[in-house]
C-alpha positions in Angstrom: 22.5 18.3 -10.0 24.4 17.8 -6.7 23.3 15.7 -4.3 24.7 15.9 -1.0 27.2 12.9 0.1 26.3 10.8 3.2 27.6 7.6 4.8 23.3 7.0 5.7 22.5 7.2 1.6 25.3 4.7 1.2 23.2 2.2 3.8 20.3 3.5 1.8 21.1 2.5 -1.6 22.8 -0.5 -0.3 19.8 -2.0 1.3 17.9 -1.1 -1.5 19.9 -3.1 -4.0 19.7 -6.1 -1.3 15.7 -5.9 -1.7 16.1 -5.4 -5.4 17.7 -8.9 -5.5 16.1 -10.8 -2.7 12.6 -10.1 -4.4 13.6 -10.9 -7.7 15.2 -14.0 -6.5 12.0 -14.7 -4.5 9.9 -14.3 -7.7 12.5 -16.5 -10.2 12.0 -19.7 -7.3 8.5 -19.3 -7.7 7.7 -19.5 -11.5 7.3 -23.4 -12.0 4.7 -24.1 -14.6 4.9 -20.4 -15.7 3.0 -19.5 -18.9 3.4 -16.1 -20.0 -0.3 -15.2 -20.5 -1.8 -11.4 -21.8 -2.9 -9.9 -18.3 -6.2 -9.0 -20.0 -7.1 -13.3 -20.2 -6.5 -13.4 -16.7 -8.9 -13.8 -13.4 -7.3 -10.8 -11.3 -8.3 -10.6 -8.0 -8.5 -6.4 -6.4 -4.8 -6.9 -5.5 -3.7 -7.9 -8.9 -6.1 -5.2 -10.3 -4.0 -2.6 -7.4 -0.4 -3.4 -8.4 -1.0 -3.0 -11.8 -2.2 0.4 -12.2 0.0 1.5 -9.4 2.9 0.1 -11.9 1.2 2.6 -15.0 1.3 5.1 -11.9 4.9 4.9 -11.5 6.0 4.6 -15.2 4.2 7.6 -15.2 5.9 9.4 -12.7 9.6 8.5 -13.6 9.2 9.4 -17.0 7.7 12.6 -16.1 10.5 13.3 -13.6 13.1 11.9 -16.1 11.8 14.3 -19.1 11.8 17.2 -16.3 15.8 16.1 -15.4 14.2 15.9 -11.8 16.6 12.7 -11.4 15.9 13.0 -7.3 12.4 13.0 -7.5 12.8 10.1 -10.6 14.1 7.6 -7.8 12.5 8.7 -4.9 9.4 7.8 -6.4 10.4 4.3 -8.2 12.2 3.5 -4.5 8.6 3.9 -2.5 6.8 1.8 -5.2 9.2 -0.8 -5.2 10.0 -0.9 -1.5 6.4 -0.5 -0.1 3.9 -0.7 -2.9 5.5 -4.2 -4.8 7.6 -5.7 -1.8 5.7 -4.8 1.6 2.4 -5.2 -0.2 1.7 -7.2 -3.0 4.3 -9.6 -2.8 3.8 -10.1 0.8 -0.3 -11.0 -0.5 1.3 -12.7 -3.6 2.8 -15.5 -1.4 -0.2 -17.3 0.0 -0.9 -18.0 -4.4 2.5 -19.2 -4.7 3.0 -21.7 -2.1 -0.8 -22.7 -3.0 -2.7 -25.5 -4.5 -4.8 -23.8 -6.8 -2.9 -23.4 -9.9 -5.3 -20.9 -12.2 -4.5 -18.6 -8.9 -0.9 -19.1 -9.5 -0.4 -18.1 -12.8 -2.3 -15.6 -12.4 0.4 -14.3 -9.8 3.3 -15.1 -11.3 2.2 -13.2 -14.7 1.5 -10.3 -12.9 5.3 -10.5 -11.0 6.8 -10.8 -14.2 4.8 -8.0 -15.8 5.5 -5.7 -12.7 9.3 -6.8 -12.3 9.8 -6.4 -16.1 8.7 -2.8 -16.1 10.3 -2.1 -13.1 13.7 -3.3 -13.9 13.4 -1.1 -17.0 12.7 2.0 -14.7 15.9 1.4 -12.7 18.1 0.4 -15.4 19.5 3.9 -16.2 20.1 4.4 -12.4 21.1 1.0 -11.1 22.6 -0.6 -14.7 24.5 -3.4 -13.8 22.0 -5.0 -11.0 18.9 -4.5 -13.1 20.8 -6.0 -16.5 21.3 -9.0 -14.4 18.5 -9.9 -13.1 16.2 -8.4 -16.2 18.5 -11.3 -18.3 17.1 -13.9 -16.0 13.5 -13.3 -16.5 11.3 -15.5 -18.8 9.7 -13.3 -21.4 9.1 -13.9 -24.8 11.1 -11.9 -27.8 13.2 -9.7 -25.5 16.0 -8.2 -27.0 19.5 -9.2 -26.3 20.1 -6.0 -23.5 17.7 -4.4 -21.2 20.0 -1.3 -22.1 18.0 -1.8 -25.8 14.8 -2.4 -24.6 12.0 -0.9 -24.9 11.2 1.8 -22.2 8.0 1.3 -20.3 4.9 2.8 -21.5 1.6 3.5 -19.8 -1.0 1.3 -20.6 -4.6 2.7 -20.1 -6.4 -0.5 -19.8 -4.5 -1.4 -16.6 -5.2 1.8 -14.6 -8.1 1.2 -12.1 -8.7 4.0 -9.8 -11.5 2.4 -8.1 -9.5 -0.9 -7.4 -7.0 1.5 -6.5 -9.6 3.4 -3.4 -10.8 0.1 -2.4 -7.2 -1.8 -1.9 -6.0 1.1 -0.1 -9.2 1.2 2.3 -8.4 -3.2 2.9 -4.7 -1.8 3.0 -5.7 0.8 6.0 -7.2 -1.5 8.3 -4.1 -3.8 8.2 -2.1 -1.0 9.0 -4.1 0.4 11.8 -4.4 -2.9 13.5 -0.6 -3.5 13.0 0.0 0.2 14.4 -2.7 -0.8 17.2 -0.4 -3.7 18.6 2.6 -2.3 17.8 1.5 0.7 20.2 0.1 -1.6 22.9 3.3 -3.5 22.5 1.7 -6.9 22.0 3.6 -9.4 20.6 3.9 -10.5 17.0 2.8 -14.1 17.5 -0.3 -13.2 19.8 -3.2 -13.3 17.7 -6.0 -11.3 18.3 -9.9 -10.6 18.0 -10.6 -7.5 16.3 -14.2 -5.8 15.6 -14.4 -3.7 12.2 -17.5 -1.1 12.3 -17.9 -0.4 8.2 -20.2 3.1 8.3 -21.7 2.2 4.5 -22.7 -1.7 3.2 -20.0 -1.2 0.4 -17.0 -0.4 3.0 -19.0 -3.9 4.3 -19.1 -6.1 1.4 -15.6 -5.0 0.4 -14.0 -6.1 3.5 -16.0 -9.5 3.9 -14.4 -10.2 0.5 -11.0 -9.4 2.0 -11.5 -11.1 5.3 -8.5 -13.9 4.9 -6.1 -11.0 3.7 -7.1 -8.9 7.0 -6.8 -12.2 9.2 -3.5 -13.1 7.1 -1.6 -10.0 7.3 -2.3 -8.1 10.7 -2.3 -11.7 12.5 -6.6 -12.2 13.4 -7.7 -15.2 14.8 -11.0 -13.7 14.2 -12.6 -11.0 12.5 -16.2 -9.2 13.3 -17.6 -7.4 10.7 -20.9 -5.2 10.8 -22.8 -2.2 10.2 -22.6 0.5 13.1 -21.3 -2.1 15.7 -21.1 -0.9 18.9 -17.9 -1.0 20.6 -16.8 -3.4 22.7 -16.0 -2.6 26.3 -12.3 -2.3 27.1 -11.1 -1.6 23.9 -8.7 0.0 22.0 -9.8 2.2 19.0 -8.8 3.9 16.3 -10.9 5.4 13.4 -9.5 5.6 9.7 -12.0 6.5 6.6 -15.1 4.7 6.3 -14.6 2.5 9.5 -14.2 2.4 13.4 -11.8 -0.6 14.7 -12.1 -1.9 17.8 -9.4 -4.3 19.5 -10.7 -5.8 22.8 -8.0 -5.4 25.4 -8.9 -7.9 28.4 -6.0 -9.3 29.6 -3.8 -7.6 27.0 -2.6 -4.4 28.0 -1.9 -1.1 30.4 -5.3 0.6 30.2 -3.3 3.3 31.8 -1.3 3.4 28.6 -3.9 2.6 26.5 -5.7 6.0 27.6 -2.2 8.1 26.9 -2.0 6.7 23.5 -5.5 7.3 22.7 -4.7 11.2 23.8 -1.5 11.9 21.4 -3.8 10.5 18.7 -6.6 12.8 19.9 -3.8 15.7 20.2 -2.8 14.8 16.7 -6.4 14.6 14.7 -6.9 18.3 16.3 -4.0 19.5 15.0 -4.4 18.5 11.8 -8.1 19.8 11.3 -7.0 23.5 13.0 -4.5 23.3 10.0 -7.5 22.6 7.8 -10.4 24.9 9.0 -7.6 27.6 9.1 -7.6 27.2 5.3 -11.2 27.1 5.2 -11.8 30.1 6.8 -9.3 31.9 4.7 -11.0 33.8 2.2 -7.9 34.0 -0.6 -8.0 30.3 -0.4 -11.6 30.2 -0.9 -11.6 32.8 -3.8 -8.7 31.0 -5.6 -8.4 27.4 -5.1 -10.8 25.4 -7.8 -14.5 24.5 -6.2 -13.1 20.8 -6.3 -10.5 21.7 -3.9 -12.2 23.5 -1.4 -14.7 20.5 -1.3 -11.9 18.2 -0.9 -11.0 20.0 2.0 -14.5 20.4 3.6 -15.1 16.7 3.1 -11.5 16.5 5.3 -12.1 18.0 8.0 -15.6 16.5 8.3 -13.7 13.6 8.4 -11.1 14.3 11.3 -14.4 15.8 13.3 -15.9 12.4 13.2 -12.5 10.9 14.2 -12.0 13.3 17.0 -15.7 12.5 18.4 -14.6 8.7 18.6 -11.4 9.4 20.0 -12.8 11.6 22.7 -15.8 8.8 23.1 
């Protein structure tokens, strides 16, 4: 395969290898009192439970891609996971159990680095050999070969793969990211923190987040968190509506209300285009007559979903 040469996929792969290294040395500073321990023995909170069978997601993935000889797709995949999914994420969350006092906590994290970091150093080996070989050597498992070039490659392993861990972490994962897009967008500083006001629309969405309130607080920098059922919205507030809840950020004091209103109408512009995209499918009768009845209900349930949002918006 060719792949076209650029000076940008130089700075790419570049600051890839840089996170490569810093996280692995990150993870090797923190593994005082480690035990390697069988992940099945451990007490795994719904992060844990997350990264894991996102990692039997991705061995997945590049050995599908690697079988195929779709080497692009083989690394674009293993990039995002590792970047976004393992860095951004998990070891962003893993932090707070490392620098902690409660010890059964951090084991707990630190097997679940190694585990993670062990499999993925295997996936990047046969692109990124001599990086991967030298951090792989440094890592303290038990009976590993001499090479990571004769080690075993990774395998999926049923037991780990959790799709409902996976639907709940990524409903904790997009209120963080809403509320950091929120103050991004209404420019307010970093080191502000803020009130925000989480309307759940079902008492599981509810309980689910309550659990994760600290993570929420932790991560997209809360002083204080207000959780409930149907909450009203607070006046002068910002909003913005992702699946299963409406978030609110009171605004007195903080922002352009001006502003606040334009944002508020490029998201409204973009919801509408999005479900014109999908009722035009809808009301096309191929895709009606073809597409399996699970498909067709997916899309339904969509674009119920972006009518609610729209409602909100324009509310």
């Amino acid at each position: 395969q060719d792949v076209r040469f650029s000076e940008e996929k130089l700075a790419m792969s570049r600051n890839f290898a840089n996170k490569v290294w810093n996280a692995s040395r990150l993870i090797l500073s923190h593994l005082d009192g480690y035990q390697e321990t069988a992940l099945e023995k451990l007490s795994l909170t719904l992060a844990d439970k997350w990264i894991l069978s996102r990692t039997q997601k991705i061995v997945a993935q590049v050995s599908g891609s690697l079988a195929a000889y779709d080497f692009g797709e083989a690394t674009r995949s293993f990039y995002e996971f590792f970047w976004s999914d393992f860095c951004d994420w998990y070891l962003e969350m893993a932090k707070e159990s490392l620098y902690g006092a409660d010890l059964a906590k951090k084991q707990a994290v630190q097997n679940v680095l190694v585990y993670v970091l062990d499999q993925s150093l295997r996936l990047l080996h046969p692109f990124m050999p001599f990086i991967s070989e030298e951090i792989w050597q440094r890592l303290p498992l038990a009976n590993k070969p001499a090479s990571l070039m004769i080690a075993n490659w990774p395998t999926v392993k049923e037991e780990l793969l959790a799709e409902t861990a996976e639907a709940d972490f990524n409903l904790v994962k997009q209120v963080i990211s809403a509320l950091r897009t929120m103050r991004s967008e209404l420019k307010i500083a970093p080191s502000l923190k803020l009130k925000a006001v989480v309307a759940a629309k079902s008492k599981a969405a509810l309980d689910l987040l309550k659990e994760n309130v600290p993570l929420i607080n932790k991560l997209a920098g809360l002083s204080e968190l207000e959780l409930g059922l149907n909450l009203k919205r607070p006046p002068n507030s910002a909003i913005t509506v992702v699946k299963q809840v409406d978030i609110y950020l009171p605004l007195a004091g903080l922002v352009d209300i001006e502003k606040e209103t334009q944002r508020l109408q490029k998201q409204f512009q973009t919801v509408e285009q999005e479900l014109k995209k999908v009722e035009a499918k809808l009301s096309n009768a191929q895709f009606l007559s073809k597409a399996p009845a699970a498909v067709v209900a997916k899309q339904k349930a969509k674009a119920d979903e972006l009518k609610t949002a729209l409602a909100k918006l324009k509310e």
